[in-house]
C-alpha positions, 0 to 999 in steps of 0.5 A: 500500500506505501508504495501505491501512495508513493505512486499516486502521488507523483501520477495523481496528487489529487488521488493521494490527497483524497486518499490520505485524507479519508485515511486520516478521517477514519481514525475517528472511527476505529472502534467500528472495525475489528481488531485486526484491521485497526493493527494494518491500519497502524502499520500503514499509518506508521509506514506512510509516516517513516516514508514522509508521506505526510505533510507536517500539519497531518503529522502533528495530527497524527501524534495528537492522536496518538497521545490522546490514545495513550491517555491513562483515561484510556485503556491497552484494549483500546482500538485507539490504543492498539492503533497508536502502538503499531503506528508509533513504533513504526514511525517514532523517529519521525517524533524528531520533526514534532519535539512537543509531541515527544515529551508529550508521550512520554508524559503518558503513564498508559505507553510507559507501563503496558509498552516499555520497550516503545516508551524506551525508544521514544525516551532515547530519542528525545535525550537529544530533542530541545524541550519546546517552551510553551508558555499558556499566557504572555507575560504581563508586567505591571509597574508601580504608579510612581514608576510610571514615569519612566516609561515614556522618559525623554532620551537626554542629547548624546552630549549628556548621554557621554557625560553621564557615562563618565559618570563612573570614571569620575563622579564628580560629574553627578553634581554639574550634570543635576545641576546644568541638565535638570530635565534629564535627572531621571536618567541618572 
């Protein structure tokens, strides 16, 4: 079957885009097939992904699916479950192209304890991936009313900006400068 997709899709993309994505739709309803069917579909699936048949938004999906199957809501009889281990285990090095969904697996207690080798796979892949930082919300800073002000300060001329860096050199230039450039004291 991978070699049919590789063919249909340098004869006929627009084939191998419907079939690629009625293939994607049906994960959806695996538990309406018997069990066999859903450990081909893994395989093909985990095939389809080592080959690069898939473009990077569908592989992302397919890793999703994978870590909502792995789930401790889930159980090891799952059709989901049973998918998503053939799948993975053909396909794990692929994690490398999607780090979060890496640690994500391996956040999952279900793979670790009904699975152990593909959980060591996975975990050995990713000593080497960067941890993806994701923060939920931008960081807001808020500043006290009195400091305000220097938010919006005026730059002082590059004159002033020399004498004030010669600050340190020679401190004695505090007092001329607060005395000459007062406008600018909030600088100092």
């Amino acid at each position: 079957f991978v070699q049919l997709f590789h063919q249909f899709r340098v004869t006929s993309n627009t084939l191998f885009n419907s079939m690629e994505h009625y293939l994607l739709l049906e994960l959806k309803y695996l538990d309406q097939h018997d069990e066999q069917d859903v450990v081909k579909l893994g395989q093909l699936v985990g095939n389809m992904a080592r080959e690069n048949l898939f473009n990077e938004r569908q592989l992302k999906y397919i890793f999703q699916f994978f870590i909502r199957s792995f789930q401790s809501n889930n159980n090891a009889e799952s059709p989901n479950y049973k998918f998503s281990v053939q799948a993975l285990d053909i396909c794990y090095l692929k994690l490398v192209l999607v780090p979060a969904a890496a640690f994500s697996i391996l956040k999952q207690p279900l793979l670790r304890n009904s699975q152990p080798n593909l959980y060591e796979k996975v975990r050995k892949l990713s000593v080497n991936l960067t941890t993806p930082v994701q923060l939920p919300k931008a960081t807001v800073l808020t500043l006290h009313p009195r400091l305000k002000k220097f938010e919006k300060l005026e730059m002082p001329p590059p004159r002033v900006c020399k004498l004030i860096q010669q600050i340190p050199n020679d401190p004695t230039f505090i007092q001329s400068i607060v005395v000459t450039y007062s406008q600018y004291v909030e600088w100092l």
